[in-house]
NUPA-70828 format. One record per atom (N, C-alpha, C): x, y, z. Coordinates in steps of 0.02 Angstrom, whole numbers, padded with zeros to 5 digits, always signed. Each point is the difference from the previous one (the first is absolute). Last residue first. Example, Ala and Ser with C-alpha at 12.3 -4.5 7.8 and 13.67 -1.06 7.14 Angstrom:
// NUPA-70828
+00642-00112+00354+00042+00059+00003-00039+00055+00037+00015-00286-00004-00045+00059+00000+00045+00060+00000
//
This chain:
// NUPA-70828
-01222+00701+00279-00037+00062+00028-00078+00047-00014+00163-00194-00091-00067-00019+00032-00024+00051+00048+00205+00052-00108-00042-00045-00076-00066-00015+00049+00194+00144+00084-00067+00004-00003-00035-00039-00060+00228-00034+00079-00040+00014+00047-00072+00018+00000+00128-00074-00168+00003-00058+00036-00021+00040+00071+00028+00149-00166-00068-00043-00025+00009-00068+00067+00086+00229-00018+00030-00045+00012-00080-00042-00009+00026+00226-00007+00016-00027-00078+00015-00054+00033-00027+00135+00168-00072+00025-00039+00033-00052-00044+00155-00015+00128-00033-00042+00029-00079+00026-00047+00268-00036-00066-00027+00090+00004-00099-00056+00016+00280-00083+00054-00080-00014-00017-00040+00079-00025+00281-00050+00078-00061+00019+00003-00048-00007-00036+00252-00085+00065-00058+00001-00045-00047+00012+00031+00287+00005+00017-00080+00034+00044-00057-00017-00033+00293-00072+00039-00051+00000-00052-00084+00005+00022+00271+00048+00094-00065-00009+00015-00038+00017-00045+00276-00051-00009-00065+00044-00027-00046-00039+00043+00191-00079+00001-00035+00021+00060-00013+00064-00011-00015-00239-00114+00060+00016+00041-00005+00044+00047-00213-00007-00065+00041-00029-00050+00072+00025-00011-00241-00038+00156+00074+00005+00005+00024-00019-00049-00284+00056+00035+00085-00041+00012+00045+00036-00020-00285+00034+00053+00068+00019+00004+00051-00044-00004-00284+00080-00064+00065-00066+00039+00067+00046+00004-00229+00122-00017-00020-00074-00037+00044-00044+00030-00001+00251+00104+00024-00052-00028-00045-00042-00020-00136+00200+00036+00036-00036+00044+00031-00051-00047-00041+00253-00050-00015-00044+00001+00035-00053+00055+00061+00230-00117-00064-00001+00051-00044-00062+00000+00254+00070-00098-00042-00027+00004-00023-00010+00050+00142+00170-00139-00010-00017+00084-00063-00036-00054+00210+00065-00130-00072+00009+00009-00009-00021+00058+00242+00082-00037-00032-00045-00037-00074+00013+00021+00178+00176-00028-00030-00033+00036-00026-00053-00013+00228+00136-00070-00059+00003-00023-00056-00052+00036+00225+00108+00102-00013-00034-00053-00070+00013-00014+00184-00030+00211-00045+00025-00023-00019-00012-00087+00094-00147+00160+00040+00070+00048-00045+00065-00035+00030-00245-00057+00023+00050-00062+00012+00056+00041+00016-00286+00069-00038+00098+00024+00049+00041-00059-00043-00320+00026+00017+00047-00025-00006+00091+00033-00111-00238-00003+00056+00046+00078+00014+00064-00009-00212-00084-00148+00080-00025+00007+00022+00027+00060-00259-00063-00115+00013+00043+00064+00081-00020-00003-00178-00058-00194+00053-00025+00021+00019+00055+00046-00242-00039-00089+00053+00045+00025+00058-00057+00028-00262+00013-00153+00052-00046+00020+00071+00039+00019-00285-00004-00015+00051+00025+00002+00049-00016+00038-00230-00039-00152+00039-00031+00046+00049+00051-00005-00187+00042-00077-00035-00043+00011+00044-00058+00039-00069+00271-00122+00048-00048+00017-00037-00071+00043-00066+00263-00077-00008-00074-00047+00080-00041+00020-00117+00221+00107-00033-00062+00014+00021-00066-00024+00067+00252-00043-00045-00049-00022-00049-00046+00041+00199+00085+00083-00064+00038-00001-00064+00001-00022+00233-00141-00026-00040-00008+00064-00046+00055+00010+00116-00007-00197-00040-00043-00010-00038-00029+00055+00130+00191+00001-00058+00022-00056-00044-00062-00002+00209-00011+00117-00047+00031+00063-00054+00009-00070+00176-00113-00100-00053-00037+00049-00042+00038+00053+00142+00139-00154-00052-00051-00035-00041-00034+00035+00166+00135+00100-00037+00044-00050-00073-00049-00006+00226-00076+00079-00072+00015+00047-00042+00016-00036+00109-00118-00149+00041+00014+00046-00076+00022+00063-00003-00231-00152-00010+00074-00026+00053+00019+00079-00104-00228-00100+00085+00015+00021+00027+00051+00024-00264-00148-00043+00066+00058-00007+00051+00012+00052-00134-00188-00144+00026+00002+00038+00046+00093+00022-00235-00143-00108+00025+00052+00009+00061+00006+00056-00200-00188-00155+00049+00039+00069+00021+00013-00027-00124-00089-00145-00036-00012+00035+00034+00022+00067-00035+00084-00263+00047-00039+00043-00020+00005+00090-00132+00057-00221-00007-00046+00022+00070-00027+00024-00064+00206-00110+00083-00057-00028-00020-00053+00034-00164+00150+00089+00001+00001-00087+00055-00043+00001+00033+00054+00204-00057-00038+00016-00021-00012-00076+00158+00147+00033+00047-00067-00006-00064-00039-00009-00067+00222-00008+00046-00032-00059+00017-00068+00024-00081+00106+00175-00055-00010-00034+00049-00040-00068+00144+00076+00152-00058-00038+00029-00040-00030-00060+00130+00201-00030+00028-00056-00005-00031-00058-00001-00110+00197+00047+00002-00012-00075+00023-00071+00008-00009+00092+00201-00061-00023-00015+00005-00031-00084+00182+00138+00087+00021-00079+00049-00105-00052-00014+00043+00234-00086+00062-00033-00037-00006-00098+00030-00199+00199-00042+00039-00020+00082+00063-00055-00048-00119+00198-00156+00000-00064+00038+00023-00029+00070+00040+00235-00150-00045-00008+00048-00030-00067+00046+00180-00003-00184-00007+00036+00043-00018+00016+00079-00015-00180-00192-00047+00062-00008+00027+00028+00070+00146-00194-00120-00030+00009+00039-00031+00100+00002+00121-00206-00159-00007+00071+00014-00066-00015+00030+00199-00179-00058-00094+00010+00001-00006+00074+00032+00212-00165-00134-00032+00049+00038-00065+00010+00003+00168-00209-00029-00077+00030-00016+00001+00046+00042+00203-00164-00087-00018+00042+00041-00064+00034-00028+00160-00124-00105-00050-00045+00040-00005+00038+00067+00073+00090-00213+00073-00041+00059-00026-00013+00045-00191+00148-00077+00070-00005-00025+00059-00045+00023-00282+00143-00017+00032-00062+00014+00082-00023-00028-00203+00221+00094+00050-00055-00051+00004-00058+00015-00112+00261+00075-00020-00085+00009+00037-00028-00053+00041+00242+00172+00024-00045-00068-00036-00070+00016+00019+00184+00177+00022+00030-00063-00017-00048-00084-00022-00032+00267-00052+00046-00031+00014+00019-00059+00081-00255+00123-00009+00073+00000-00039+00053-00026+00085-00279+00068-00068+00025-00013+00025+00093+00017+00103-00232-00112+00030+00032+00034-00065+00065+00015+00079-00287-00021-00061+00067-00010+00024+00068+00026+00099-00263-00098+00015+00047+00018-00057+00075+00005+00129-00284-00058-00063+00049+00002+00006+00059+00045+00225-00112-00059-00061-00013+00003-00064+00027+00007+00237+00035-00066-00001-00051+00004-00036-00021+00045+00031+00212-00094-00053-00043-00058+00012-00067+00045+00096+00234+00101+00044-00048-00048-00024-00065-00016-00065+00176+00146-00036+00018-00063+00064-00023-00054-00002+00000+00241-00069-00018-00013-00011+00006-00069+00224+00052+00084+00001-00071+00002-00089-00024-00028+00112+00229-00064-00006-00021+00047-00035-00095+00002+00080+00194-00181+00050-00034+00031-00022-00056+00067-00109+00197-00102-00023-00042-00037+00046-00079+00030-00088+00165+00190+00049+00010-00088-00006-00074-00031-00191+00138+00168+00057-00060+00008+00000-00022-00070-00161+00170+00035+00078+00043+00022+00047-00089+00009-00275+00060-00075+00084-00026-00029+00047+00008+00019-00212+00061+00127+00019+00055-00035+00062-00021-00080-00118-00131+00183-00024+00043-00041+00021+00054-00058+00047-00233+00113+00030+00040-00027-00052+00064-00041+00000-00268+00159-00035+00068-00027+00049+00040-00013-00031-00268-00023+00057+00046+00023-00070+00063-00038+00038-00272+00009-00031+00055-00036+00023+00030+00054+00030-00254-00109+00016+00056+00038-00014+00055+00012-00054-00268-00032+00004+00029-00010+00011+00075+00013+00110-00227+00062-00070+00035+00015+00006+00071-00067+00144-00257+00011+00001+00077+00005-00061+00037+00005+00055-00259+00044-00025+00051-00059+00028+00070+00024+00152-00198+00141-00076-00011-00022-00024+00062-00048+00206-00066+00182-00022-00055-00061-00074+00041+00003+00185+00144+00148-00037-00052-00010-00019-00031-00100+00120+00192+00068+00036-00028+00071-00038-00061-00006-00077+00149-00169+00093-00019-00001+00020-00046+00049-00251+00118-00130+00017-00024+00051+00075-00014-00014-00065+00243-00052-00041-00076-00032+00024-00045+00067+00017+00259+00018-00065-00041-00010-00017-00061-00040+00178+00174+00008+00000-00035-00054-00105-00033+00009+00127+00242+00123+00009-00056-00009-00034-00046-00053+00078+00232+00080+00026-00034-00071-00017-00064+00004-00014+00202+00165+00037-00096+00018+00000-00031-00077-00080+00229+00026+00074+00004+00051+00017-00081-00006-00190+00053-00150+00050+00040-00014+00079+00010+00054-00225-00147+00033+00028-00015-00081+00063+00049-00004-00108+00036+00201+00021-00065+00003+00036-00023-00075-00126+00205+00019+00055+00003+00044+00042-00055+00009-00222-00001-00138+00051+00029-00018+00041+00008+00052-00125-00199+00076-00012+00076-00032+00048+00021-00040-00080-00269-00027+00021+00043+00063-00009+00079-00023-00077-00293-00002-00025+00086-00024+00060+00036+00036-00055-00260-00091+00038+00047+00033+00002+00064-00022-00158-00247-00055+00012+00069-00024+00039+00028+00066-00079-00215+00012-00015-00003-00079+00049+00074-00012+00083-00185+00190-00067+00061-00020-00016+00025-00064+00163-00188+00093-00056-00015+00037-00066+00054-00035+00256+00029-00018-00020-00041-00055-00074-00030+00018+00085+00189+00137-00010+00008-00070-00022-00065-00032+00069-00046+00205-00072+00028+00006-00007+00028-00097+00218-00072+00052-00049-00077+00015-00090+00038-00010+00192+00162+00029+00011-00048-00069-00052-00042-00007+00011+00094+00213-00011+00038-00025-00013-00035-00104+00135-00120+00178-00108-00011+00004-00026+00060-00049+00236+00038+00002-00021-00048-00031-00057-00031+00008+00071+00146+00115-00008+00031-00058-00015-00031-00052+00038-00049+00244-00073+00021-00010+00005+00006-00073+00194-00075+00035-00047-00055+00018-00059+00029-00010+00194+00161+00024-00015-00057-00059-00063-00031-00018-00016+00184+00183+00043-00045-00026-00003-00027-00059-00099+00263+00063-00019-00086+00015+00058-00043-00031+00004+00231-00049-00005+00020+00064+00013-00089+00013+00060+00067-00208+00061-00025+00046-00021+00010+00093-00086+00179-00199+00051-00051-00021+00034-00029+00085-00121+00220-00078-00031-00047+00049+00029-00085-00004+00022+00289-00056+00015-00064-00008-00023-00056+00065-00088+00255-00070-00020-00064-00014+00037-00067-00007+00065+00206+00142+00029+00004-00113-00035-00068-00032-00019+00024+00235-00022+00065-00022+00008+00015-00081-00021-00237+00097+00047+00046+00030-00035+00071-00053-00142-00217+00051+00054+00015-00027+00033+00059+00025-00180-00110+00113-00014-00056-00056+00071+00037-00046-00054-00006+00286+00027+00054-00061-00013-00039-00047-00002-00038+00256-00066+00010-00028+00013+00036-00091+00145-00111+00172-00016+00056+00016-00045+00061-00055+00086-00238-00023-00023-00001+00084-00010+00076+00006-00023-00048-00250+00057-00003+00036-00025+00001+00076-00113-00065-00248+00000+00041+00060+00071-00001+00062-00149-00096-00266+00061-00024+00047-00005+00083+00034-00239-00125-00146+00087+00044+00003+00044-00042+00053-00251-00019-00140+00043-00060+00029+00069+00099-00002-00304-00094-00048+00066+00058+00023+00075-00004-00008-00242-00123-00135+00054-00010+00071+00061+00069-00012-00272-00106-00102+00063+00046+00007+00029+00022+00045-00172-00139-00181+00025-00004+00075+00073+00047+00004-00178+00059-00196+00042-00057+00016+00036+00008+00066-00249+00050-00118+00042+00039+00028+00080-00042+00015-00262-00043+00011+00009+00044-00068+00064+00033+00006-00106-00137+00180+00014+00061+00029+00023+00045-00080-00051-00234-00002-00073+00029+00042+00030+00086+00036+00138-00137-00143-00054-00027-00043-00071+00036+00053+00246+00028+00055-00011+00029-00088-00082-00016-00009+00073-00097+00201+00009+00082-00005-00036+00034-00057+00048-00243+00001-00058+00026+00060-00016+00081-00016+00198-00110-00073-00051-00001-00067-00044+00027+00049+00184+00006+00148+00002+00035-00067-00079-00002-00062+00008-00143+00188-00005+00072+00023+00002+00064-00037+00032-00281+00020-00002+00056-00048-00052+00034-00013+00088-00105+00189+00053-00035-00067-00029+00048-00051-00148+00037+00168+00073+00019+00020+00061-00037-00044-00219-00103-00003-00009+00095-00002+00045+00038+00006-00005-00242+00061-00005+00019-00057+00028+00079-00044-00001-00065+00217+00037-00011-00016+00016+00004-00056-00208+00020+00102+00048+00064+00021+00055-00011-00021-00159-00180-00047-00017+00042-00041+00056+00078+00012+00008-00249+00060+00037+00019-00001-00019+00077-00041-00178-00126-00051+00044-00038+00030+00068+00025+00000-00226+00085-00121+00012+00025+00063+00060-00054+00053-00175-00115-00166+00031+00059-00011+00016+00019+00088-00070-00235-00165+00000+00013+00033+00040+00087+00037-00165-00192-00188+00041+00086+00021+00022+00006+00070-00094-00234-00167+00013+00055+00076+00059+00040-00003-00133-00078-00235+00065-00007+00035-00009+00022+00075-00177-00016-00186+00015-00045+00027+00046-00005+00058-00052+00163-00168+00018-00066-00050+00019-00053+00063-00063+00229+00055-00030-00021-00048-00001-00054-00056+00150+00080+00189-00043-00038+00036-00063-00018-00059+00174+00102-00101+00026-00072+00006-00049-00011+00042-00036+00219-00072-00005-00051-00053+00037-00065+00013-00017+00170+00167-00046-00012-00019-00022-00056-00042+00209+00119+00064-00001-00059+00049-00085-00018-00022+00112+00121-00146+00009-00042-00009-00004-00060+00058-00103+00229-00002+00003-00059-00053+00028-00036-00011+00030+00159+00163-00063-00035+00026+00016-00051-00065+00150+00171-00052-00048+00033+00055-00065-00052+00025+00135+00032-00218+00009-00055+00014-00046+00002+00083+00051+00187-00136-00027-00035-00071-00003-00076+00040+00058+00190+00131-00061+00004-00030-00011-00073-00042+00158+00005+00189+00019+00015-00056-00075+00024-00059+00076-00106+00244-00038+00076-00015+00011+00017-00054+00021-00248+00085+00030+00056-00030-00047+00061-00019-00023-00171+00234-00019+00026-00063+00053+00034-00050+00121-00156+00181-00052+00075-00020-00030-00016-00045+00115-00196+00084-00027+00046+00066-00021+00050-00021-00064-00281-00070+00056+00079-00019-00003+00048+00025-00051-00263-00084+00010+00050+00079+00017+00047-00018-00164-00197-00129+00054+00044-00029-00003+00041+00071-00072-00282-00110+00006+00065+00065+00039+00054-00023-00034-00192-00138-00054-00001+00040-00009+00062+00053+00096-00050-00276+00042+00017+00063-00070+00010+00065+00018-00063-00267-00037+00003+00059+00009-00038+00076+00093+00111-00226+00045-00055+00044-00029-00032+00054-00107+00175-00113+00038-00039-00074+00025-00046+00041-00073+00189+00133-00045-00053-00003+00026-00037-00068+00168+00127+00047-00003-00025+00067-00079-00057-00006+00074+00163-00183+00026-00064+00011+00005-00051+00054-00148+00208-00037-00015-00051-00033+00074-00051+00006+00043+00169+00134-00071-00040-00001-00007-00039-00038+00157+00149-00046+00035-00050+00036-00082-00048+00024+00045+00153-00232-00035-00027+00099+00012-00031+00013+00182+00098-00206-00089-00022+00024-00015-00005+00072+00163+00173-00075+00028-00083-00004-00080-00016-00010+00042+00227+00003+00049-00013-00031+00006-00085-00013-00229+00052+00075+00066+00061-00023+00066-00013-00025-00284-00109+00057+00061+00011-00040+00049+00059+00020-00160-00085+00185+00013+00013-00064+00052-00003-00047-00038-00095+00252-00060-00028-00063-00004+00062-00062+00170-00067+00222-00011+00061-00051-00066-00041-00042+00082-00065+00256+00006-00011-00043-00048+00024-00078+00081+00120+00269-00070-00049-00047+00041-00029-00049+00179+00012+00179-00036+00037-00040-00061-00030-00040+00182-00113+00114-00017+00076+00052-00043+00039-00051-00029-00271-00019+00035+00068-00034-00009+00029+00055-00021-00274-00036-00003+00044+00054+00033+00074-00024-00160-00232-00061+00072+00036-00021+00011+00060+00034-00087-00287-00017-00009+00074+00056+00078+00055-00037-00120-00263-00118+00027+00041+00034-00028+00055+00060-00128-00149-00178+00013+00010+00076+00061+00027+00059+00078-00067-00248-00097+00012+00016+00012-00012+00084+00238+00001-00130-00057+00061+00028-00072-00004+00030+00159-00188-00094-00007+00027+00075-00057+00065+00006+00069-00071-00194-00068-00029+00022+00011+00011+00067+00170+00065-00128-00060+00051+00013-00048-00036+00022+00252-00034+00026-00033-00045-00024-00085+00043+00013+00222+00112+00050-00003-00048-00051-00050-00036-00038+00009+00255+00125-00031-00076-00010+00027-00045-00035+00038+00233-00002+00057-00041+00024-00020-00071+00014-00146+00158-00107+00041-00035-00042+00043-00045+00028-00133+00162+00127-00049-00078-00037+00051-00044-00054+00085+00199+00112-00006-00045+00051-00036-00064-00025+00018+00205-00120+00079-00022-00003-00020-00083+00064-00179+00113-00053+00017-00017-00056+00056-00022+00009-00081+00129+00161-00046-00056+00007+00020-00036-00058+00122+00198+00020+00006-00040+00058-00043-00077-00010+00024+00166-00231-00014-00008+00092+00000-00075+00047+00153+00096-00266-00051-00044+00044-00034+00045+00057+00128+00185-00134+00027-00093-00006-00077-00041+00053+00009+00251-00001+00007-00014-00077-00006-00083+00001+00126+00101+00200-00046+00043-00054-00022-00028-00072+00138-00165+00176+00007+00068-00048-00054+00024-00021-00003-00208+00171+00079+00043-00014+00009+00064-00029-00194-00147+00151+00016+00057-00063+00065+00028+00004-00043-00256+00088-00013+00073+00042-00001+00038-00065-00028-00299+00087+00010+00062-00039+00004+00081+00035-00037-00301+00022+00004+00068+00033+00022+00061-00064-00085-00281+00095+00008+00035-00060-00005+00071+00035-00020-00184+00117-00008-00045-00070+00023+00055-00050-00041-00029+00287+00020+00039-00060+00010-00033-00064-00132-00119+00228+00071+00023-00028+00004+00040-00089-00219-00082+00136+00067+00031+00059+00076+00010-00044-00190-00090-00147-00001-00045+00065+00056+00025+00053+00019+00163-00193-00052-00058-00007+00023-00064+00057+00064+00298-00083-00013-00079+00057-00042-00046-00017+00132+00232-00091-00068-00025-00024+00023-00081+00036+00080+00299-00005+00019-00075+00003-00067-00070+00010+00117+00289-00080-00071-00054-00011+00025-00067+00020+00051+00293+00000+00010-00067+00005-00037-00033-00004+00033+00284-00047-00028-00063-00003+00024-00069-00008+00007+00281+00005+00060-00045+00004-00061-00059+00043-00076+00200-00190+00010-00025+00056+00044-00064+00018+00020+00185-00217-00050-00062+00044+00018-00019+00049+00105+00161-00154-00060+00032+00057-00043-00041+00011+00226-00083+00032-00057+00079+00003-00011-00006-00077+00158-00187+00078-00084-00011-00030-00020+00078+00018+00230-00048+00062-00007-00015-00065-00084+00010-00028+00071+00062+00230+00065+00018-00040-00013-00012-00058-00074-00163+00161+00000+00060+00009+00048+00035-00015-00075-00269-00024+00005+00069-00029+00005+00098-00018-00003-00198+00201+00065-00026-00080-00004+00061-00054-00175-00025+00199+00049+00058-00001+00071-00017-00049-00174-00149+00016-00034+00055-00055+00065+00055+00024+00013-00199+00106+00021-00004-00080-00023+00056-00010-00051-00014+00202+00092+00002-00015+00002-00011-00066-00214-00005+00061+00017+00062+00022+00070-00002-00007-00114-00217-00013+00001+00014-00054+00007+00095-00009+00019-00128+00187+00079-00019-00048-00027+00044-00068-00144+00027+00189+00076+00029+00020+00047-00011-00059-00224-00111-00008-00008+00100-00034+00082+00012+00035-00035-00225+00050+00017+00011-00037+00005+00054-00041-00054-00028+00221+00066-00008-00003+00001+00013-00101-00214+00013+00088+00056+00080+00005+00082-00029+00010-00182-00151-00037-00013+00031-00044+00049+00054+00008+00027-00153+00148+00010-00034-00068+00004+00055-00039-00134+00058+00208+00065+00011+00007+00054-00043-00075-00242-00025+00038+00023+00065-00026+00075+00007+00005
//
């Protein structure tokens, strides 16, 4: 066994190659051994483009190698059509002798079948290898696919004396450089950045990525009422854009308004809509307002606090978290906080 989980390790570093590019498919590797040594590897680069088990059967030079192989996925391998064909049927096409892999995909259309239809053509199945490790690379699709819903992380900045901005909502400049830029790095990682009206109208900010290499998330922002001018950085077309209020459903300068009923829960609507757009996380950015709406809820699933030296002396409060740390580091000398939300943590209760 131990072979088997060195290689679910390499073939778990390739699948994280794609994070950032493949939502709303899962981040998937594939490396394929014949007599102890690797012969052929792959990972899902893009939405849409190859899977893992395809990019890896090709790197084969010489395909007769394949028969009797061992191929090793963090994930079932797909037996339907969707965007690419089954990866199954090409795995028994190459008749490949062994298949490792650490989750089921909870995906309805694939859910058991495709680990079914290869022990049905002969192949040893082997499941559940490096399975908590698994489950945790992608946590995101996990979420979306057994909680109907996209994974969703908290994230602010706080000052040692407990403040998220100053009384005139500025909040510019609590956390260093360095955090701001992980900050950059997490956008290009998530499908969607939420924030409130208070945040869109005192900070003007842009919400794409700058400090780092990688997509732009998409953006959305509450404004009930329209009050952020036309002038403002969210509603200059240079990229997707939601803007969810009560007044108006359009579409304009790549911006989508969605009028919200009022009477609705604003932070339940959101939710639900992204889970329709099939985007698979939620990064919010919001001020207190928002994340205490999204910590009442219930609907969070990580929360991420940059703690600075920094003292405002007074100000606007940040949220209290009633939880126990996940981790903690040092980034220069911000203290970076992650919290777990432990009802939604599947790596704690998947065998509960």
């Amino acid at each position: 066994m131990d072979s088997d989980e060195r290689y679910m390790r390499r073939v778990i570093e390739l699948a994280m190659l794609g994070s950032g590019n493949v939502s709303s498919n899962p981040m998937v590797g594939c490396v394929i051994v014949k007599d102890n040594v690797i012969i052929g590897e792959g990972y899902h680069e893009r939405y849409g483009q190859p899977h893992a088990e395809v990019n890896a059967i090709q790197s084969v030079k010489d395909k007769s190698q394949l028969e009797g192989a061992t191929l090793y996925v963090n994930l079932e391998p797909c037996s339907h059509y969707g965007k690419t064909p089954p990866c199954a049927h090409l795995i028994v096409e190459h008749k490949i002798a062994r298949v490792v892999f650490a989750t089921i995909d909870p995906n309805p259309l694939v859910a058991g079948a495709g680990f079914e239809y290869l022990m049905s053509n002969g192949i040893e199945v082997i499941q559940g290898i490096l399975e908590e490790e698994g489950r945790e690379l992608n946590r995101r699709f996990l979420t979306f696919m057994e909680k109907k819903r996209p994974y969703i992380i908290l994230k602010w900045a706080e000052t040692a004396d407990g403040f998220i901005a100053k009384e005139n909502f500025d909040s510019k400049w609590i956390s260093n450089d360095v955090s701001r830029r992980l900050v950059h790095k997490w956008r290009s990682e998530e499908d969607v950045v939420l924030i409130g009206t208070n945040t869109a109208l005192y900070d003007n900010p842009r919400l794409n990525v700058r400090d780092w290499t990688g997509r732009n998330p998409v953006r959305a922002f509450i404004d009930k009422h329209l009050q952020v001018p036309e002038g403002a950085h969210l509603l200059d077309g240079t990229q997707e854009t939601i803007c969810y209020n009560y007044m108006e459903q359009d579409v304009r300068n790549l911006v989508e308004y969605v009028k919200v009923d009022p009477m609705d829960d604003m932070v339940d609507v959101i939710v639900q809509d992204m889970y329709v757009r099939k985007h698979l996380s939620l990064l919010v950015e919001g001020g207190t307002h928002l994340l205490k709406a999204f910590m009442k809820n219930g609907l969070w699933d990580e929360i991420r606090i940059f703690r600075s030296p920094n003292e405002f002396g007074s100000g606007i409060e940040s949220p209290i978290v009633r939880a126990k740390a996940f981790s903690h580091e040092m980034i220069l000398d911000d203290e970076l906080i992650v919290y777990r939300n432990k009802i939604n943590d599947y790596a704690a209760n998947h065998h509960a």
